[in-house]
N, C-alpha and C positions, 0 to 999 in steps of 0.2 A: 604453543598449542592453543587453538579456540575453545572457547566454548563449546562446541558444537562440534568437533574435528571427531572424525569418525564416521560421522552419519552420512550418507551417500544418499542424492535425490534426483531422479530423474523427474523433469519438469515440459510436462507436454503443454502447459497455461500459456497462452497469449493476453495481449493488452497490456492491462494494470494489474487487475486483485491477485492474479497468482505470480505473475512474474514478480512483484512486490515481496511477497509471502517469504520464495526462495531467495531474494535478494537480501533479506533481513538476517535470514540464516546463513548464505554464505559468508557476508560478511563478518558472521561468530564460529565462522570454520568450518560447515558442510561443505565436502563436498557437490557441484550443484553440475547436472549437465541438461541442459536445454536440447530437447527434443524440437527438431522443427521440422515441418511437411515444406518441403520443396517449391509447391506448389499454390500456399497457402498465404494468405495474405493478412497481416498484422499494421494496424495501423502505427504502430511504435516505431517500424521499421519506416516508415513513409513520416511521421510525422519531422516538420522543419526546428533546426537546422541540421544541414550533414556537417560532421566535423569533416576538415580536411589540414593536410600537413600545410598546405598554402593555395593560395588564391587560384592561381592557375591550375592546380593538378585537375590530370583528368581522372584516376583511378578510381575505387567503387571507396566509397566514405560511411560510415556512421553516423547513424543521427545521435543528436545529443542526450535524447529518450532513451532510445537502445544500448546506451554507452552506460548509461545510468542503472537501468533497470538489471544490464547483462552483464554487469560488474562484478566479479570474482566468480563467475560462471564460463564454460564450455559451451560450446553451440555445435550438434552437429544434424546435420540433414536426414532422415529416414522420414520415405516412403511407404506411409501405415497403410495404401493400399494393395501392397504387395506382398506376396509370402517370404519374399526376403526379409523386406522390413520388418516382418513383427516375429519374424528367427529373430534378428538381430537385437529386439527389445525382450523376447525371452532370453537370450544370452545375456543380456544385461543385468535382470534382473534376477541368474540362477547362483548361486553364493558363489564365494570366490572358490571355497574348497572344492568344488565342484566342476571347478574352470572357469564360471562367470564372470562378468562385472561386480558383484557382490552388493547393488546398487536394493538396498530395500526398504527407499520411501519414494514413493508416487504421488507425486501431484500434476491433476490435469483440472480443465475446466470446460469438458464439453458437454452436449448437451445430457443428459439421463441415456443411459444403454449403449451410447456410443461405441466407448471402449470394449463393452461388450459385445458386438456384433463385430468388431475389430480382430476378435479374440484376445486382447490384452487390457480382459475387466480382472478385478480385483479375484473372482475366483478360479479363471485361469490362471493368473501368474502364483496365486497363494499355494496353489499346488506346486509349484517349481520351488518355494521360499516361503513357508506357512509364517515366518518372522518379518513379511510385507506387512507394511503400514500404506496405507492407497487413499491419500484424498483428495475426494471430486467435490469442486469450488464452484456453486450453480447460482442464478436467480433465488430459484424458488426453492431449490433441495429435489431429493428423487422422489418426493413422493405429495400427493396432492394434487386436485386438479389444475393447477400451472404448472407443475413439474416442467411440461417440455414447452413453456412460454419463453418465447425471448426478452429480454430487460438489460435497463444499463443501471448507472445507479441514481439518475432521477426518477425512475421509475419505481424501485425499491422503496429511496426516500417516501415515494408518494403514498404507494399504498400501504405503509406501514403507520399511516398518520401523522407523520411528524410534519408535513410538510404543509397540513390544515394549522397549524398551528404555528406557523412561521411566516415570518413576512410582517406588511403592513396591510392594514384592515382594508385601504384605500386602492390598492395596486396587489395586493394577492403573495402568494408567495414566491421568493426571488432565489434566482442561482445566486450559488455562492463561490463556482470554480475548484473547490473541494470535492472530491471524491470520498463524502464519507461512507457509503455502501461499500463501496469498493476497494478502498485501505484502512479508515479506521474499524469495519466491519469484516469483509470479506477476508481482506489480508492478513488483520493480525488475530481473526478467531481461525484462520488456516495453521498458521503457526504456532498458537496456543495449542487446539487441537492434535497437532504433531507431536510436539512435545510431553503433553498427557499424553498420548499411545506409544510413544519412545519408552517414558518411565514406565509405565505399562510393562513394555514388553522386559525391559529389564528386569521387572518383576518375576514376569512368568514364562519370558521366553517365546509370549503370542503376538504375532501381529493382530491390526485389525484394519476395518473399513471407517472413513469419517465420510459422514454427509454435514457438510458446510453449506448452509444457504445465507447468503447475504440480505434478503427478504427477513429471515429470521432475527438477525442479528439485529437489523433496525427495529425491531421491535422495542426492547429494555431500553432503546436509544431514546423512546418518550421520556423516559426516567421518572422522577419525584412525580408530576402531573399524570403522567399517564399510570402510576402506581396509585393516587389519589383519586383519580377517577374510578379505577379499578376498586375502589373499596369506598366508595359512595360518593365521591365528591365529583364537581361539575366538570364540564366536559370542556378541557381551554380550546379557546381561540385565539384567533390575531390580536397582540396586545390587550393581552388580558391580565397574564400571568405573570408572575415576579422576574423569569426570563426570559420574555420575548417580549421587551418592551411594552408591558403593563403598569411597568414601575418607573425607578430610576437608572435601572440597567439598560444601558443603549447606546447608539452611538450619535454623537453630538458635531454641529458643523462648526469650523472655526471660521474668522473673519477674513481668512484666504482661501475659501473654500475646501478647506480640508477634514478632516475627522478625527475626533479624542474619542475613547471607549472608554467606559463610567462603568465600574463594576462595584461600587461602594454600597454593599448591602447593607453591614453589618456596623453596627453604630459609630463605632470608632472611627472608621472607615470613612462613615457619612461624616462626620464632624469634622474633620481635614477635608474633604471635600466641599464643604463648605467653608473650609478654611480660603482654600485656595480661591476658592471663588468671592469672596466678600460677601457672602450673603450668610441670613439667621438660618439658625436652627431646623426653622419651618418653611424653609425655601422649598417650593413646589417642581415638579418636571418642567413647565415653562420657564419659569425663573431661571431653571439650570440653562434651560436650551438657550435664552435670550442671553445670559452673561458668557457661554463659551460663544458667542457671535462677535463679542467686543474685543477680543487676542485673535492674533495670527496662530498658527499649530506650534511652531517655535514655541514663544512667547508661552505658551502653555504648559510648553513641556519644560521649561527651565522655573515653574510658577511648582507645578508638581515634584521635580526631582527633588524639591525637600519638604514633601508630605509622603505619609503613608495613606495612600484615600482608595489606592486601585484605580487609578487612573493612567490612559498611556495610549500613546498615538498611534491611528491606524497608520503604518509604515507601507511605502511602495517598497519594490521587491529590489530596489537600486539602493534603498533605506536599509532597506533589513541586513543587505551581506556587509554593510557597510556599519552594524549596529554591532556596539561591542560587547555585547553578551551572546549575540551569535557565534563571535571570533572566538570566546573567552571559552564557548564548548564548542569551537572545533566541527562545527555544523554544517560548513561548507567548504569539506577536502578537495584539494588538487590531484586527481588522480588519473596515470600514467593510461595512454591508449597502447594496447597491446601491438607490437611492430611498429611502431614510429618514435617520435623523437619528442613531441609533446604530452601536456596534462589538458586533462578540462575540470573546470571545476565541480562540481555536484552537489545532491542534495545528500547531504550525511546520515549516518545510523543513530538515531536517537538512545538505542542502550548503552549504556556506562558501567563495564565490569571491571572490580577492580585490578584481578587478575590474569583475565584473558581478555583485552580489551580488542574491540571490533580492528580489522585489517583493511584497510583498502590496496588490495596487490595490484587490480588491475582495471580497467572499467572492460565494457563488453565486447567482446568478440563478434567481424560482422556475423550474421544468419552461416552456419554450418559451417562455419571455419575451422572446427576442430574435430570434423568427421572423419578421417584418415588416422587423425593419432588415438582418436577412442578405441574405432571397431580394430587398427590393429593389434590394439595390445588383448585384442578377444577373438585371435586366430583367425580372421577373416582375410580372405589375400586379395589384390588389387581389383581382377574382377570382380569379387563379390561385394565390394566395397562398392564399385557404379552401377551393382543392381540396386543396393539397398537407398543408395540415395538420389537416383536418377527422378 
């Protein structure tokens, strides 16, 4: 038994932040079934590479994204613009004692009112299942003059300040390849949010509505500085601040062009870092930067494995699966493609339970592969089945 086994979610999200969200959960045992429009285009499903059994096949493939993201999930096809299709997502979502699916957590990510002019918004379906839990995963949230703006998560980062504040003074603030709006924000305030309204309802039996804005979320993301500003103190900038390269905290070039990251705030810390380095006490930011110039990144990292300074090498992504604290938690599982004969590997579930530990049974299924065995088990018969997904 998971974690999580029990809970049933139907997942109309494309992209990253929501697919991510349900992907966290399934693997702690929701079950999870992906809602897809037929018609509708997901760049996860398009991004390279397609897995294939071998070189030559010609059959339809999965990309390595989709494989990841749709991992211990169902996929199946409905047609939300049709009155089949949103019978057939009332049927999902009407309890099971009832005949349903019995399916009573929602997650979608479209724009404000969507779902509702769909007729499968949070207060038509509560009526079928008043113990629906329904969250819509937006930019900006439902309410507000951006409400129905579009954004990705550079966008978010930006207006929420954090990104006045990052970079270098010289050249502005820089991508970083991370999606934080988008999964340390959007994703896992989605599943937090869940969770609270699960306990919730265990409480009293109620469903409810979550508005998740990922705009919002970046906010507390300023953190200490933007809490300190908030309460009188000056307004940081680029390299000003004790993190974001104000200080000693940053990342340093080595004699092969490579990069160490210096995280040695706290005195103990500094003084093995100066250990390592051969310099005094009172050695400045230049000083640091000029003696990690004289070692290769090697050479550096065998100078620190026996200091405690907080120091430690920016690793390539060929470095990292190959780094043995990754291995040692298990971070990058082997996991089976549903109908074939191989694994691919992936990015793992970061929770550590010690009694219901995460699963990986399967990675994802392509786009609506398991629309036949859903809607039958919820009395729908062959035809009805190529209205609802056509």
């Amino acid at each position: 038994m998971g974690a999580l086994t029990g809970l049933k979610i139907l997942d109309f999200s494309t992209l990253l932040p929501g697919p991510y969200a349900t992907l966290v959960m399934a693997d702690m045992g929701a079950e999870v079934v992906s809602v897809v429009a037929p018609d509708r285009v997901d760049l996860v499903t398009q991004w390279p590479p397609v897995i294939r059994e071998s070189e030559g096949e010609d059959g339809k493939g999965i990309t390595a994204a989709a494989a990841w993201l749709g991992r211990n999930k169902k996929s199946i096809f409905v047609n939300l613009k049709t009155p089949e299709g949103i019978e057939a997502i009332r049927r999902l979502v009407t309890p099971e004692e009832k005949g349903g699916g019995g399916f009573d957590i929602i997650m979608e990510q479209f724009r404000p009112g969507v779902m509702d002019r769909l007729g499968i918004g949070y207060e038509a379906l509560s009526e079928l299942n008043p113990a629906l839990i329904f969250c819509s995963l937006t930019g900006y949230g439902q309410t507000g003059p951006m409400a129905m703006r579009a954004g990705h998560d550079i966008n978010y980062m930006s207006r929420s300040g954090n990104m006045n504040q990052a970079g270098r003074k010289e050249t502005g603030p820089v991508l970083t390849n991370m999606q934080v709006a988008d999964v340390a924000v959007g994703s896992m305030n989605s599943v937090v949010s869940i969770l609270a309204a699960v306990n919730y309802r265990n409480n009293t039996g109620e469903g409810q509505y979550l508005d998740v804005a990922m705009m919002d979320g970046m906010i507390p993301f300023n953190s200490m500085d933007g809490a300190s500003w908030l309460g009188g103190g000056e307004s940081p900038e680029r390299e000003t601040q004790l993190l974001n390269g104000g200080g000693i905290y940053d990342f340093y070039e080595t004699a092969d062009g490579r990069y160490m990251s210096v995280g040695s705030l706290e005195p103990k810390f500094f003084a093995d870092l100066c250990k390592g380095l051969e310099l005094d006490a009172k050695a400045d930011k230049e000083q640091i930067r000029q003696r990690f110039r004289e070692k290769t990144l090697s050479q550096w990292c065998e100078v620190f494995s026996r200091l405690d300074a907080c120091v430690e090498p920016v690793l390539t992504m060929e470095e990292m699966r190959e780094d043995e604290q990754v291995k040692a938690r298990e971070m990058l599982p082997e996991v089976e493609i549903p109908g074939t004969e191989i694994s691919v590997q992936q990015l793992g579930n970061p929770m550590k339970l010690s009694k219901c530990p995460v699963e990986y049974r399967h990675a994802g299924f392509p786009a609506g592969y398991n629309t036949d065995e859903v809607l039958v088990k919820l009395g729908f018969n062959e035809e009805e089945i190529q209205l609802i997904k056509k």
